[in-house]
C-alpha positions in Angstrom: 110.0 -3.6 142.5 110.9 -4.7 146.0 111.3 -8.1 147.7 107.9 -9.0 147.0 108.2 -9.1 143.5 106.0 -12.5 143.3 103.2 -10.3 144.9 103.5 -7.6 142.9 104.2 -9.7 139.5 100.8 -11.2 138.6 99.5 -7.6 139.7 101.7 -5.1 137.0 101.4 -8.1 134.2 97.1 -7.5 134.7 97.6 -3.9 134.6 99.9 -3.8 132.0 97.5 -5.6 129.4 95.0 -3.3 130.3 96.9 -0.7 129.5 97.3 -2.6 126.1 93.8 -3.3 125.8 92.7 0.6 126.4 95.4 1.7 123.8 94.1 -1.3 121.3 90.6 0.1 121.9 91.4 3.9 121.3 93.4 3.5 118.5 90.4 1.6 116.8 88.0 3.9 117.8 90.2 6.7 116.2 90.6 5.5 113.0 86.7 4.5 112.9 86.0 8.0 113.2 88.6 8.8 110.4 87.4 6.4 108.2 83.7 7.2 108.7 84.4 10.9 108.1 86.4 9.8 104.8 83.6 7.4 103.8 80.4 8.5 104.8 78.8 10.7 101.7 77.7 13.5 103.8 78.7 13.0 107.4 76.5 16.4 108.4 73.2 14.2 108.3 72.1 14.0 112.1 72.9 10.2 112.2 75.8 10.2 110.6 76.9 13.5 113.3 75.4 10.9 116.4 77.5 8.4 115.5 80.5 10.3 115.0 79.7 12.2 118.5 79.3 8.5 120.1 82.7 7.5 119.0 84.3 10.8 119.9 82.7 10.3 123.5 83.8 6.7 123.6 87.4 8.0 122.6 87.6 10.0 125.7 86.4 7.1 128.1 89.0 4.6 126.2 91.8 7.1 126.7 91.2 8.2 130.5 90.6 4.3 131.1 94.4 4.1 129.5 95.8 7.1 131.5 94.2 5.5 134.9 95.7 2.4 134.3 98.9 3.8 133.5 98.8 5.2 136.4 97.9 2.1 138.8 101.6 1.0 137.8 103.2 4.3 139.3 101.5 2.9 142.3 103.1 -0.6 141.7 106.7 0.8 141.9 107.7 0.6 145.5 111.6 1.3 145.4 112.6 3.1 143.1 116.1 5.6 142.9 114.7 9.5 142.0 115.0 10.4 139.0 117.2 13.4 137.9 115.1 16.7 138.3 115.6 18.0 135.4 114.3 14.7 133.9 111.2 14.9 136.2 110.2 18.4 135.2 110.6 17.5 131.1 108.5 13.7 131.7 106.0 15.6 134.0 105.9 18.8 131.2 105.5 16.7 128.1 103.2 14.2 129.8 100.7 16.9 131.0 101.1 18.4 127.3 100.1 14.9 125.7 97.2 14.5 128.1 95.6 17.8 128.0 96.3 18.2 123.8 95.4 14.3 123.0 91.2 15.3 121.3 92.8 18.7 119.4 92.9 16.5 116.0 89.4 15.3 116.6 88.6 18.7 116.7 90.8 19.5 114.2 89.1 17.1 111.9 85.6 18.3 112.5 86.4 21.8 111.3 88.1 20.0 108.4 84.6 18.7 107.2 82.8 21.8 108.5 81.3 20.1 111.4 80.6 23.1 113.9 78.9 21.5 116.3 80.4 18.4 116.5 83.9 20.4 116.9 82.3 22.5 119.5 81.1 19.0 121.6 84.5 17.3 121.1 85.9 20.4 122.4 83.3 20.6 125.6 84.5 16.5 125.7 87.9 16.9 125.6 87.7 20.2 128.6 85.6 17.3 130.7 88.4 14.8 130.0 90.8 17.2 131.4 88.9 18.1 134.3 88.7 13.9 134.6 92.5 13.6 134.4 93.1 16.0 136.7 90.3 15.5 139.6 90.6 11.8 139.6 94.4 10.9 138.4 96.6 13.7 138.7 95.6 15.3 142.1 95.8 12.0 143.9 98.8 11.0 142.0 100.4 14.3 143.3 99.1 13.7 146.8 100.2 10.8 147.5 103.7 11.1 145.7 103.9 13.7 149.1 103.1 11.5 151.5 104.8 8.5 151.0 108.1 7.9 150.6 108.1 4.8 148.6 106.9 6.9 145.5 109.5 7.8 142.8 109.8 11.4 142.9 
């Protein structure tokens, strides 16, 4: 941070529990899925499937909410020194990877229980949570990282 620390303080600590709270959030959601797939007696009844497909969407939400507030504390940095390219291309690689892989073992563990359709809608879930990252997070993100200077790049 710059000089203005004090302003910016208050600001990255809010942000940062967010960030804590999202991550809290999805991790519980995650394992309620995994323990009501383990648990339930036959998790292909339509209720059971609802449920599971509620959670699954409610995954999604928690973990763009994480990745947006993430990214509010890119926009909190306002002097940084760049970062080695080669660093930058690896981070920028591996984070996109993450991101765009993160609902594969929710899929994963549909098949696993023979779940068809509920893989097929945590599939069409995860593609909108993709198309989410990268309309309202990455494409900004990228845009303004351009136009300002005071961006770590």
């Amino acid at each position: 941070m710059s000089g203005n620390e004090e302003k910016y303080s208050a600001y990255v600590q809010y942000v940062s529990n967010l960030s804590q709270n999202w991550a809290l959030f999805s991790g519980f959601t995650f394992t309620a899925i995994t323990v009501l797939l383990t648990l339930l007696p036959d998790p292909s009844q339509i209720f059971a499937q609802g449920t599971l497909f509620s959670l699954t969407a409610l995954l999604f939400v928690f973990l763009f909410l994480l990745l947006f507030e993430n990214t509010m504390l890119t926009y909190c940095v306002i002097a940084a020194p760049s970062l080695p390219k080669v660093t930058k291309i690896v981070g920028d690689l591996l984070l996109k990877v993450v991101w765009y892989v993160i609902g594969i073992p929710i899929v994963l563990m549909y098949l696993l229980w023979n779940l068809f359709s509920l893989a097929i809608a945590a599939i069409v879930l995860n593609a909108i949570f993709i198309i989410l990252v990268h309309v309202a997070i990455d494409k900004p993100l990228e845009k303004d990282s351009t136009k300002k200077e005071w961006i770590r790049k």
